[in-house]
N, C-alpha and C positions, 0 to 999 in steps of 0.2 A: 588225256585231256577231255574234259566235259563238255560236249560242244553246244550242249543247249545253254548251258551256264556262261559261256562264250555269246551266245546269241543276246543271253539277257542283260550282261555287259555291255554289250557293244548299244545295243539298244537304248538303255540308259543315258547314252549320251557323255558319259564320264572317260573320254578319250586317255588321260592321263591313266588310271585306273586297269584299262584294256591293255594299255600296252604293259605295263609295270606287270602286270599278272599271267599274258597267255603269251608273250612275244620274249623271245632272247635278246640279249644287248646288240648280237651280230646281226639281227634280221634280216630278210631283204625282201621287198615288195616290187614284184613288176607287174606290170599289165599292158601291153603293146609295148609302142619307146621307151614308155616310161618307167622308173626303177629307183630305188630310194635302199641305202645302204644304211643298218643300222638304227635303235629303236629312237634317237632323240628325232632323227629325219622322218623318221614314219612319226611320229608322234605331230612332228610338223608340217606334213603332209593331210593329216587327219584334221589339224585344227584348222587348216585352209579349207578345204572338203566342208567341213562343217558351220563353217562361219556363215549365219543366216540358214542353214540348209540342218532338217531334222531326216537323217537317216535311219529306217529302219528296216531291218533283213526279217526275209520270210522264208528261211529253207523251206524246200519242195522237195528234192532228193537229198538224201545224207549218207554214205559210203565211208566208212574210218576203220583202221587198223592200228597196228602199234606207230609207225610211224608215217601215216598218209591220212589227211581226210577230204575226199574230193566232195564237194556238194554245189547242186545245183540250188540260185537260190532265186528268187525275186524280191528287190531293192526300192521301195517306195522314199522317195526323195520330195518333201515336203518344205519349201519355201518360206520361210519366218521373216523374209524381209524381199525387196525386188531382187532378183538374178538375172539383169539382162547378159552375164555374162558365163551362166553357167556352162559347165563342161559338154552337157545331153544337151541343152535347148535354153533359150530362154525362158525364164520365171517369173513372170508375178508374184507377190506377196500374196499369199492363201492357195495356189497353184501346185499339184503336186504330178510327179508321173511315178513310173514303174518302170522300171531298167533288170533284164534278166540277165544275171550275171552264172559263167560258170567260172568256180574258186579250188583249186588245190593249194592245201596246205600241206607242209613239209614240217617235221614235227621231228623234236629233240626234247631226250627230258622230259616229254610231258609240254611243250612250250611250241611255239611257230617257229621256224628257222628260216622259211624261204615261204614267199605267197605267192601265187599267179592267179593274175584274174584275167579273164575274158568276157566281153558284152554282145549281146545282142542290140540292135537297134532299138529305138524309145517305143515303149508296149506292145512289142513284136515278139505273142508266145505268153503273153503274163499273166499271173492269175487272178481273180476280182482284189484290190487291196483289203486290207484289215479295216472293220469300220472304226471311228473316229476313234469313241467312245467305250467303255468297257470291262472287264475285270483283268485282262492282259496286265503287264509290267508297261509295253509301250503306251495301252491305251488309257491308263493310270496317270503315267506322264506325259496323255494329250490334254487329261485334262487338268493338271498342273500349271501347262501351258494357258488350255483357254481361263482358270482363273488369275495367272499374271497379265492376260490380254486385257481381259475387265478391268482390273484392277489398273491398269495404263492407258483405259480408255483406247483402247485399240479398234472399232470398228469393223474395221475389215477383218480381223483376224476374227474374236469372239461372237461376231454373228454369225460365222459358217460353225459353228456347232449346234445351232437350232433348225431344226424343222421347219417348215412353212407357219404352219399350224401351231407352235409352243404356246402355251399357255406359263404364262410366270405369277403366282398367287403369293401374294407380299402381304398377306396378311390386313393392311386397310385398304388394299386394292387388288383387283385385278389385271395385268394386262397381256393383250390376247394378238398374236400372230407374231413373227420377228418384227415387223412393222410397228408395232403398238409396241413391241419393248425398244426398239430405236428410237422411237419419236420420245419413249419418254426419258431414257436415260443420257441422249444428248441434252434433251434441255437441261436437266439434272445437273449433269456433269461440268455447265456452265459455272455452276455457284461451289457445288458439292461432289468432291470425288468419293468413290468407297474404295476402300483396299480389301481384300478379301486374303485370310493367313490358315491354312490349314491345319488342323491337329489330327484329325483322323479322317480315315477314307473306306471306306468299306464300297466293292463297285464288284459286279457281273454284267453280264450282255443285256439284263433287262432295268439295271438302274442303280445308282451310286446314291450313297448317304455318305454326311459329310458333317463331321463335324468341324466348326471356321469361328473365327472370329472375324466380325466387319467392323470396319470404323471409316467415321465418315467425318470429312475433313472441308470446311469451309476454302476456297481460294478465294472469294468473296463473300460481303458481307450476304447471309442467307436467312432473310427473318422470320421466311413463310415454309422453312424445309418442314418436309410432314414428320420426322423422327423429332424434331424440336429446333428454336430457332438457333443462330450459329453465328456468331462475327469472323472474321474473313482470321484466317492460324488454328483457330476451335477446333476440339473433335468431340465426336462422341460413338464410344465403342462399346460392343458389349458381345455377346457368345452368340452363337446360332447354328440352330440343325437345320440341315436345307438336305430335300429330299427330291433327285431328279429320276424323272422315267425317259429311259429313252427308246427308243422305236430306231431301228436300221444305224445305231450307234450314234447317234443325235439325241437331243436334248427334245423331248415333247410338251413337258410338265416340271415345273418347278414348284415347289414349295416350301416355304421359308417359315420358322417357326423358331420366337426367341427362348433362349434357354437361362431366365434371369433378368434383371436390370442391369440399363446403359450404362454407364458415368460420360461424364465429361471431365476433357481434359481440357484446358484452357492453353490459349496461344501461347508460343513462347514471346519471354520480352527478352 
């Protein structure tokens, strides 16, 4: 069993996928009382664990043989929605902690047969977490995340990807500090949503290029929007390279540059 390839699965988020691939039909998962027999109950176990909640494993020690792999790991548990009732602590939406976990797997086949986990108390022992941001597989798909958070006008969520200090250069404008891009993309977002769709992603620890397409979509009539005016169903979409630098896995610099002309698509009737 390949346990990094294991990690970058699990990471992924694609629970169905995890289990179909590194877990037997018989499974079984305990950790204190608790225990779950079989892979449909683990698979439903996970999808409980995961609902609102982005898990991601940071092995520290790894120990494996033909049929054992014990590893010590540290667990950042990242809140995508409120958890006042999570398992570690309560949650806020944007709130994350660290939970050291130690993991033996039982291994058959090449596959999981039996898991035991054990916790230490909430960041008691842990290591700095992974920043946000980055060339990683998880930090790839942070920022996935933060541009479906944009794109849903999420606030709270897409602002904690910026630095104090971001600079966002939009081409007939500039706007400067997280503040100066709050103040202006709420008012924005009054008239005109943007959706933001990825086609490529190219990212390391000092900054991500991307190529997206944006479309921007009237919920009202918009006659003064600065891309062109909009009656309320309207869109107008076109291609765009956006080039972000980030400092300590944060967003510092944006830069937005089109690749072509808009069109528009007019409202449905």
């Amino acid at each position: 069993m390949n346990y990094q390839k294991y990690v970058e699965l699990f990471n992924s988020g694609n629970d169905e996928a995890l289990v179909e691939t590194y877990f037997t039909e018989d499974t079984v998962f305990s950790g204190g009382a608790r225990a779950f027999h079989g892979a449909n109950e683990l698979l439903k176990f996970l999808r409980w664990a995961h609902d609102g909640i982005r898990e991601i494993l940071r092995p520290q020690v790894v120990a494996q043989n033909d049929d054992h792999i014990l590893a010590e790991i540290d667990i950042d548990f990242h809140a995508l929605v409120d958890k006042p009732d999570f398992q570690f602590k309560p949650l806020q939406k944007g709130e994350m902690i660290t939970v050291k976990f130690f993991v033996v797997y039982y291994l058959r086949d090449g596959k999981v047969c039996h898991l035991k986990a054990s916790t230490w108390p909430v960041e008691v022992g842990v290591s700095k977490p992974t920043p946000k941001l980055g060339g990683t597989l998880e930090q790839r798909q942070s920022f996935v995340e933060y541009t479906q958070a944009f794109s849903n006008a999420d606030f709270d969520c897409f602002m904690q990807y910026y630095n104090d200090d971001v600079v966002c250069e939009l081409g007939s404008m500039t706007l400067e500090g997280k503040d100066g891009i709050a103040t202006f993309y709420r008012e924005m977002f009054k008239t005109v949503r943007e959706t933001l769709t990825i086609h490529q992603l190219v990212a390391d620890e000092n900054g991500i290029a991307a190529d997206m397409t944006t479309q921007f979509t009237a919920i009202e009539n918009a006659p003064n929007f600065v891309v062109g005016p909009l009656q309320k169903g309207e869109s107008i979409r076109g291609r765009v390279f956006v080039h972000y630098v980030l400092r300590e896995g944060k967003i510092s610099r944006i830069a937005v540059a089109r690749a072509g002309e808009m069109s528009r698509l007019q409202a449905a009737t």
